[in-house]
TIZA-353779 format. One record per residue (C-alpha): residue number from 1; x, y, z. Coordinates in nm, 4 decimals, padded with zeros to 6 digits. Example, Ala and Ser with C-alpha at 12.3 -4.5 7.8 and 13.67 -1.06 7.14 Angstrom:
<pts>
PT	resi	east	north	up
PT	1	01.2300	-00.4500	00.7800
PT	2	01.3670	-00.1060	00.7140
</pts>
This chain:
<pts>
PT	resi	east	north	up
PT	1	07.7245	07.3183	05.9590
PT	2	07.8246	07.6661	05.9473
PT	3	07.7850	07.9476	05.6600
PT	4	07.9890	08.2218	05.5708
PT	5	07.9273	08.5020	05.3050
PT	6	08.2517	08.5726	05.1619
PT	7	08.3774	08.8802	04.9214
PT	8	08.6872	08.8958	04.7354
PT	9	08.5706	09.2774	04.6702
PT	10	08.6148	09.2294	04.2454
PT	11	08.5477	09.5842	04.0831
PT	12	08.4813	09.5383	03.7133
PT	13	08.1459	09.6255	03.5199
PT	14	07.8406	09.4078	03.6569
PT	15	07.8585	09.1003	03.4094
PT	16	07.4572	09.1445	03.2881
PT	17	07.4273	09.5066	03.2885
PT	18	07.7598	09.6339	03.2244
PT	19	07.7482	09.9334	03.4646
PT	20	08.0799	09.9821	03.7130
PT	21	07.9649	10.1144	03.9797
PT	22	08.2178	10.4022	04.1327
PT	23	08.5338	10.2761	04.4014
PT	24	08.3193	10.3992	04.7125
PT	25	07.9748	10.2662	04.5833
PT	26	08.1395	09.9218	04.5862
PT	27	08.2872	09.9461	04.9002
PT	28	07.9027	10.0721	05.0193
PT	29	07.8128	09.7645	04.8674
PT	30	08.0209	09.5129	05.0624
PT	31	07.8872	09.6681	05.3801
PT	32	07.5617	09.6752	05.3278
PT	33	07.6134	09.2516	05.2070
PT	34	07.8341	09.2401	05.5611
PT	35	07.4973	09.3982	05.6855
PT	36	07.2846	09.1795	05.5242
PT	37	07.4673	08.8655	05.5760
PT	38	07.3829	08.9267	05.9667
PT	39	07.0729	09.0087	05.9245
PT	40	06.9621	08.6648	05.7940
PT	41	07.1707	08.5056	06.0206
PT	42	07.5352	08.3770	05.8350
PT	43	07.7912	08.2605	06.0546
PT	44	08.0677	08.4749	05.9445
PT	45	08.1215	08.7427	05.7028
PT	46	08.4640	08.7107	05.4535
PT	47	08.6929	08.9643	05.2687
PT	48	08.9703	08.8755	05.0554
PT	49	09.2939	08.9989	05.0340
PT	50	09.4359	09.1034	04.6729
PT	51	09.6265	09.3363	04.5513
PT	52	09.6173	09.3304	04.1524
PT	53	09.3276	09.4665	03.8934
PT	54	09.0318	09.3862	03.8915
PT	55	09.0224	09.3458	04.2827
PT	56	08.9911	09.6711	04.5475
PT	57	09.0370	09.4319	04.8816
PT	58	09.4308	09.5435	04.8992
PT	59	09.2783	09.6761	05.3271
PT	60	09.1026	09.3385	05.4453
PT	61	09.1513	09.5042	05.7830
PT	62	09.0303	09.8336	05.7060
PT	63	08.7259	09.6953	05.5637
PT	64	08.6782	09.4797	05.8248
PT	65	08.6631	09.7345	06.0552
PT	66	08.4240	09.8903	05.9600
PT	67	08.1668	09.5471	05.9264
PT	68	08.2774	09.5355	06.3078
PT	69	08.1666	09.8365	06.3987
PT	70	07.8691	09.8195	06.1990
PT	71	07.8066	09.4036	06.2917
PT	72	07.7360	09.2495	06.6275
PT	73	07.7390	08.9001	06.5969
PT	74	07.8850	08.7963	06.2528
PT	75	08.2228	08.6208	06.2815
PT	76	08.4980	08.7885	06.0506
PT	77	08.6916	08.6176	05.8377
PT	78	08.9723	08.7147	05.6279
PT	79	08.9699	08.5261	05.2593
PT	80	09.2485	08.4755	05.2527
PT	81	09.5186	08.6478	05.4420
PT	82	09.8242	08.6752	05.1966
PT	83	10.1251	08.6073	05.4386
PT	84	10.3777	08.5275	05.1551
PT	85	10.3624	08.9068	05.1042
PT	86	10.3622	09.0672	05.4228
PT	87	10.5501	09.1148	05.6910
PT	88	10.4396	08.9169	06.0177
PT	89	10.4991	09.1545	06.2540
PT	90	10.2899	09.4429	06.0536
PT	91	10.0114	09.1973	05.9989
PT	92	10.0181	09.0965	06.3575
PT	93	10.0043	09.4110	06.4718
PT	94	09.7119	09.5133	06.2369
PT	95	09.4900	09.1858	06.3029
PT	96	09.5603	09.1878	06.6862
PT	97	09.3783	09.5426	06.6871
PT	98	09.1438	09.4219	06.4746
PT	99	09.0849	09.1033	06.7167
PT	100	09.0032	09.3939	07.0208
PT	101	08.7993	09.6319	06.7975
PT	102	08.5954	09.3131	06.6739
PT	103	08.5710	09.1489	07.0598
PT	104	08.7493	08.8505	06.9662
PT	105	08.5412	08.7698	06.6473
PT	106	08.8033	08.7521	06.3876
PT	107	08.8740	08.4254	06.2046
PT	108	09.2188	08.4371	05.9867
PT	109	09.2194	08.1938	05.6518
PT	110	09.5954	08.2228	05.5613
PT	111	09.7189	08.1661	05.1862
PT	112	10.0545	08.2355	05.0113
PT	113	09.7903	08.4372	04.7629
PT	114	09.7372	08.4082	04.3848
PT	115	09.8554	08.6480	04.0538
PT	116	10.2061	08.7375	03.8738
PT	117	10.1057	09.0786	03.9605
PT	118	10.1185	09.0997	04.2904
PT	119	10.3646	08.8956	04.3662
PT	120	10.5948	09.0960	04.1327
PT	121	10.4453	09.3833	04.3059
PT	122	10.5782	09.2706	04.6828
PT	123	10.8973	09.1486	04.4776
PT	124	10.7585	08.7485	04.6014
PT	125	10.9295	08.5046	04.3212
PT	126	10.7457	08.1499	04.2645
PT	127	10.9714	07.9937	04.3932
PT	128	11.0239	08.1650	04.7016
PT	129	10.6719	08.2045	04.7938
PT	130	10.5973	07.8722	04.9456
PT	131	10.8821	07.9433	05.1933
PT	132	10.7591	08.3116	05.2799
PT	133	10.4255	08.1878	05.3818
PT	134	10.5784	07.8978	05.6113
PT	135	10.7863	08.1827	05.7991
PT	136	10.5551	08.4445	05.8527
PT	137	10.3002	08.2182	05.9875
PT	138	10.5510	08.0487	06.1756
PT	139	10.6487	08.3918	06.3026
PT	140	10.2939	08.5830	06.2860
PT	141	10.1820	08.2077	06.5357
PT	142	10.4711	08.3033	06.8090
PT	143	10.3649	08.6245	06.8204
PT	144	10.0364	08.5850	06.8740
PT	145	10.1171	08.3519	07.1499
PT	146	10.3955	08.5081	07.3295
PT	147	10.5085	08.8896	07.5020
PT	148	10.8365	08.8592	07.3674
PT	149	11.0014	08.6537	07.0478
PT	150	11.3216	08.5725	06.9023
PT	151	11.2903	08.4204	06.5277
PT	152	11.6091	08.3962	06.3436
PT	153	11.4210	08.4925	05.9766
PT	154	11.5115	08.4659	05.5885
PT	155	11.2600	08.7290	05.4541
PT	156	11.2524	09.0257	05.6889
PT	157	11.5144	09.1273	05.9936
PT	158	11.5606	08.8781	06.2681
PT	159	11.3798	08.8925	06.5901
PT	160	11.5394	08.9152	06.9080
PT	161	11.3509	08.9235	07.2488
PT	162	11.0916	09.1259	07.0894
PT	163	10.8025	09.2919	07.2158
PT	164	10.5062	09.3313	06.8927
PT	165	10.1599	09.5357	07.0796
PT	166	09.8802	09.5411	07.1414
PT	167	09.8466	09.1983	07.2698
PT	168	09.5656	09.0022	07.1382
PT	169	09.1735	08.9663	07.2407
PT	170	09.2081	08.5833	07.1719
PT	171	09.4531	08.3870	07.3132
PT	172	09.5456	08.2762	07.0074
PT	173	09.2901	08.3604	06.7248
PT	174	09.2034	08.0580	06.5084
PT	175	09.3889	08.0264	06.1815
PT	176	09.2407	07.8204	05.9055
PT	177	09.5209	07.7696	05.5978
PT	178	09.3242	07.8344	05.2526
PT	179	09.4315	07.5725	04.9838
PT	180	09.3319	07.5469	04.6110
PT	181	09.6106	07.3166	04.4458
PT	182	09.9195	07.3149	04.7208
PT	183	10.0207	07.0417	04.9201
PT	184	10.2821	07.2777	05.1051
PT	185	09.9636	07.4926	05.2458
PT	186	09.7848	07.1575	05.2970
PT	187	10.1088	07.0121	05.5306
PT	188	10.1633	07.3535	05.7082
PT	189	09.7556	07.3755	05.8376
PT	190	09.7739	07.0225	05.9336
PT	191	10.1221	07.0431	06.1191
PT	192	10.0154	07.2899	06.3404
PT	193	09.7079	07.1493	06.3742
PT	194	09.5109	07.3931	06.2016
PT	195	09.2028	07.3759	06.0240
PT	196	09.1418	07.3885	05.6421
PT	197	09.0091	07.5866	05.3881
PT	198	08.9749	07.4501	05.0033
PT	199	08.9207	07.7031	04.7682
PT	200	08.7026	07.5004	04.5887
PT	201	08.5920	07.7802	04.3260
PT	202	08.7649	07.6715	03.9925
PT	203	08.7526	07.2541	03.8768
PT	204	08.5330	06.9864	03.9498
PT	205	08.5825	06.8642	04.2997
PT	206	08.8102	06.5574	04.2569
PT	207	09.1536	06.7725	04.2905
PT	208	09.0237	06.9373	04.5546
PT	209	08.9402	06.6177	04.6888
PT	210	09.2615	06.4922	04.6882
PT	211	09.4268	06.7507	04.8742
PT	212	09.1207	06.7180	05.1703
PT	213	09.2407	06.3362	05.1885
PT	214	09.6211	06.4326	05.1890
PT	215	09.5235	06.6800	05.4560
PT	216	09.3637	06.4081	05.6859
PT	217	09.6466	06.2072	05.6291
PT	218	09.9282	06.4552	05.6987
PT	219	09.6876	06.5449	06.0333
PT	220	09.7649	06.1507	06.1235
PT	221	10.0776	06.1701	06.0688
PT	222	10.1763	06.4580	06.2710
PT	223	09.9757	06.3112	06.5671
PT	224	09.6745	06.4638	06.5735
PT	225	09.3275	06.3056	06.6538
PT	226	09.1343	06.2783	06.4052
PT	227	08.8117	06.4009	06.5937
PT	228	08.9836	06.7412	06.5765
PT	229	08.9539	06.7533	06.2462
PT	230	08.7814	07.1023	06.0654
PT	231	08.7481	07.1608	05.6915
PT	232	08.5462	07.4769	05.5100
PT	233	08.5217	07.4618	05.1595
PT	234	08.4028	07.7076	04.9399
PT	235	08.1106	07.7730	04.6159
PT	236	08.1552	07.9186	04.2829
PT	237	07.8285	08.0797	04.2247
PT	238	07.5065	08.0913	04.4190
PT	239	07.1233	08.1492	04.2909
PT	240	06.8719	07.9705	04.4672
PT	241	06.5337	07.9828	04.3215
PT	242	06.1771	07.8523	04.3689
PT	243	06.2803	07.5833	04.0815
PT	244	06.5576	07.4508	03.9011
PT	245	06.4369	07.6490	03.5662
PT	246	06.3946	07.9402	03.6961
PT	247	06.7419	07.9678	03.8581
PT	248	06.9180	07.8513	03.5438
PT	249	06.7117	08.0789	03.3254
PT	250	06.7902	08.4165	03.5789
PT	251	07.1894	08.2576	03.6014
PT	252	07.2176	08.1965	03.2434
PT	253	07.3157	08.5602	03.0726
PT	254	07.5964	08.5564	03.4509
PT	255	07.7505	08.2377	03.2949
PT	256	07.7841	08.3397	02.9799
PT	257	07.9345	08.7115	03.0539
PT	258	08.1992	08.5532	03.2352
PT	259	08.2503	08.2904	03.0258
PT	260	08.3292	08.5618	02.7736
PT	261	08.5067	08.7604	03.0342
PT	262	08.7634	08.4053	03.0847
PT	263	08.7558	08.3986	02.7331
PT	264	08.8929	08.7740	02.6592
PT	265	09.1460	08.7806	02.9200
PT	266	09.3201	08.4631	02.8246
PT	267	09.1572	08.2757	03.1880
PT	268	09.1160	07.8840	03.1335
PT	269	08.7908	07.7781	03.0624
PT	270	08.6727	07.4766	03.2271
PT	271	08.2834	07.4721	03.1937
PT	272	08.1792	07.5491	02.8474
PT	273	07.8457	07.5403	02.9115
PT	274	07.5985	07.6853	03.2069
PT	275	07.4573	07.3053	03.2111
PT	276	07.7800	07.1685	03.2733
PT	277	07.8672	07.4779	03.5318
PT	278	07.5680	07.3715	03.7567
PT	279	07.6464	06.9794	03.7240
PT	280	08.0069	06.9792	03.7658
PT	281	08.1496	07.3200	03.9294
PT	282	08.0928	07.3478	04.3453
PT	283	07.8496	07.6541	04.2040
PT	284	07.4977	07.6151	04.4081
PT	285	07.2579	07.7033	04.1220
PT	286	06.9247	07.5736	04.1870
PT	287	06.6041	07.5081	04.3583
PT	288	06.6460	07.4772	04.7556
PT	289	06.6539	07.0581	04.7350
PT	290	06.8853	07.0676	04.4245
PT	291	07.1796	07.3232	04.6354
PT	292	07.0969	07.0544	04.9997
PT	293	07.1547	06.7150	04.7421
PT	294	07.4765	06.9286	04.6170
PT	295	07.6233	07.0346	04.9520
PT	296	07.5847	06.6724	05.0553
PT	297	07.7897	06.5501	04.7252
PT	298	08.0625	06.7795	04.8542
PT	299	08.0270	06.6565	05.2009
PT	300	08.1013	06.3049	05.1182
PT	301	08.3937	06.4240	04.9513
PT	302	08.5296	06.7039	05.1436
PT	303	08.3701	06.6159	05.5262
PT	304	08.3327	06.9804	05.5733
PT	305	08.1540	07.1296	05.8312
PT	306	08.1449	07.4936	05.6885
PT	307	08.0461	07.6158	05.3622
PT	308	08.1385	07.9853	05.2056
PT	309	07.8393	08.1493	04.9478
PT	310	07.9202	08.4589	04.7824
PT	311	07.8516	08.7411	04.9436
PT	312	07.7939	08.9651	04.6163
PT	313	07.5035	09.0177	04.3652
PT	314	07.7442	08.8726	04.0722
PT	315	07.5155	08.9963	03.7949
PT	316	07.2040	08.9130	03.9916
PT	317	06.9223	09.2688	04.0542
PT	318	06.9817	09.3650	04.4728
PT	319	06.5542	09.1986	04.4716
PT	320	06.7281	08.8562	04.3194
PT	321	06.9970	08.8552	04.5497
PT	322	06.8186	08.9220	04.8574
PT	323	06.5644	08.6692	04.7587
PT	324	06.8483	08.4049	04.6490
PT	325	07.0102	08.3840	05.0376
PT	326	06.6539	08.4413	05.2402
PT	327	06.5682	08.1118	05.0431
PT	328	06.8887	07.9772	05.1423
PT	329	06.8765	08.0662	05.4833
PT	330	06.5073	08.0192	05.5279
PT	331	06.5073	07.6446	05.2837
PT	332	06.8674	07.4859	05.2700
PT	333	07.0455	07.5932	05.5967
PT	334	06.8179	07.4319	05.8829
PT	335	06.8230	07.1164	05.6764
PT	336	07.2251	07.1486	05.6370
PT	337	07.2563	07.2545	06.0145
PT	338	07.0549	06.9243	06.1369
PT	339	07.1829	06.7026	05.8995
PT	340	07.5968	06.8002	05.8662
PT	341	07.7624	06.8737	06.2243
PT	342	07.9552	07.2028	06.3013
PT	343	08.3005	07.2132	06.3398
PT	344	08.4789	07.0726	06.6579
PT	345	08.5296	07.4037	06.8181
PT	346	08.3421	07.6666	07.0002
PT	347	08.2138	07.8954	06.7392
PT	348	08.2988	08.2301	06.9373
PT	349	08.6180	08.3997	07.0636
PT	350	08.9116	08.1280	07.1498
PT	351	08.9559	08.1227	07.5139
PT	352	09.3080	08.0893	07.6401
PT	353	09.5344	07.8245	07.6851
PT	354	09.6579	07.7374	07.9717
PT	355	10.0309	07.7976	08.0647
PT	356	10.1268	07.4591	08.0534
PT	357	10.0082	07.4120	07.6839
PT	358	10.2003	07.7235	07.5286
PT	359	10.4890	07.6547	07.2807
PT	360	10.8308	07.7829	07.3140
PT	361	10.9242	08.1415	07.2445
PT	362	11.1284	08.1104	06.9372
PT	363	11.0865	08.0190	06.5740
</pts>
């Protein structure tokens, strides 16, 4: 199994302390977690991509750039890539240098993205953004595979015999398709033969679940083998302490700040109380055997061979959080590495096809 610290880059006032820390402080922040995330020896290192209050990851490439040139062995990944509200060729363009700057350690999760806001700002209707996602992947994919392209598109100019540079590090990158509740995200990943993300981060696991099992089957039916097979899934808290008290007892005043925080700003509430948070949520609250006995829960569920953690503090002191993913890494990973397998892939840059095996020029 493989671990990823992941950052969606939220800016609002720390949930125990109330203190919000300044734009660039929280930017210093995610590095030094990027930093720190090598350091004890993650697997890959996340950023999101939003662009609505309270979030400041509207640059996952700019950011990422940076953990590149400060990181040497970390894979990056982006969390997720918002394609329904870009344009393909721009984001190709930006991730393709990002691919050479990086030496081929870039990872893309690709989702059509979450909040009215942003979608009203990129003018992205509901019902349009299932079909904007489809066709810039579909475009962003021939790109990345081809010198020139011709795509006859809805949502931006057509393409004709185009020529999009630099070309890529990795021939292609890997593209895992991020999925919380859509079964249009689930069919595209599994079409193409990609792997799959589940943002897992909100309910109990069965509806996520069912879209894993839907995802399996659409793999079948698009003639895949099922050996091929790769699914991450994600957590929606992590505090892992010497004993089960003690990390309830430190995560208790977190829960209940953002249960307030859901609360204010009209959010669903699902958990009601921290008890039922740690039982029933994918959150990995515990002592090291508790968060193993939970992964494995998930596991049987999900079959996933990768698992994201947060990669910020969340309310915790900078002494807790350090602590919290050294006993992870130190405790619950070596016994999650031996006991789950790693995904069926090479976990380093993609090497390229051969001739033979690349699609046709046009979308």
């Amino acid at each position: 199994m493989k671990f990823l610290a992941i950052t969606l880059i939220v800016h609002r006032p720390d949930p125990v302390t109330g203190v919000l820390k300044s734009t660039q402080d929280r930017f210093r922040e995610v590095l030094d977690n990027a930093l720190l995330a090598e350091e004890l020896g993650f697997d890959g290192f996340g950023v999101g991509e939003r662009h609505e209050r309270p979030f400041i990851s509207s640059s996952p490439t700019v950011v990422l750039s940076h953990v590149a040139a400060l990181t040497r062995r970390i894979r990056l990944f982006t969390a997720v890539t918002t394609l329904s509200l870009l344009d393909p060729v721009r984001a190709y363009e930006d991730y393709a240098t990002l691919d050479h700057l990086s030496g081929g350690r870039l990872d893309l999760i690709i989702g059509k993205g979450n909040g009215s806001a942003q979608r009203d700002l990129f003018h992205v209707t509901p019902e349009d953004q299932w079909e904007r996602n489809a066709e810039s992947y579909e475009v962003f994919r021939q790109i990345w595979r081809h010198d020139k392209v011709t795509a006859a598109t809805r949502f931006r100019p057509e393409l004709k015999e185009a020529e999009v540079w630099p070309r890529p590090y990795q021939r292609p990158v890997r593209v895992w398709h991020g999925s919380a509740t859509s079964k249009e995200s689930v069919d595209l990943a599994a079409r193409y033969g990609d792997p799959l993300f589940s943002a897992n981060v909100t309910h109990p696991v069965e509806p996520y679940a069912e879209l894993v099992r839907h995802y399996r089957e659409r793999w079948e039916h698009y003639g895949h083998d099922p050996a091929d097979i790769a699914v991450g899934a994600g957590s929606a808290g992590v505090y892992v302490a010497r004993t089960s008290q003690e990390a309830r007892e430190t995560y208790r005043p977190i829960f209940e700040s953002n249960l307030g925080f859901q609360r204010r700003t009209g959010l669903p509430v699902v958990f009601e109380t921290l008890e039922d948070f740690v039982e029933r949520s994918s959150a990995l609250i515990g002592s090291p055997q508790q968060v193993i006995d939970k992964v494995h829960r998930y596991h049987e569920q999900f079959g996933h061979s990768v698992l994201h953690l947060q990669a910020d503090a969340s309310g915790l002191t900078d002494t807790q959080h350090r602590g919290s993913l050294e006993r992870f890494q130190a405790q619950v990973a070596p016994v999650l590495r031996k006991e789950i397998p790693d995904p069926p892939f090479a976990w380093g840059p993609v090497l390229p096809a051969a001739p033979a095996e690349e699609e046709p020029a046009r979308a």
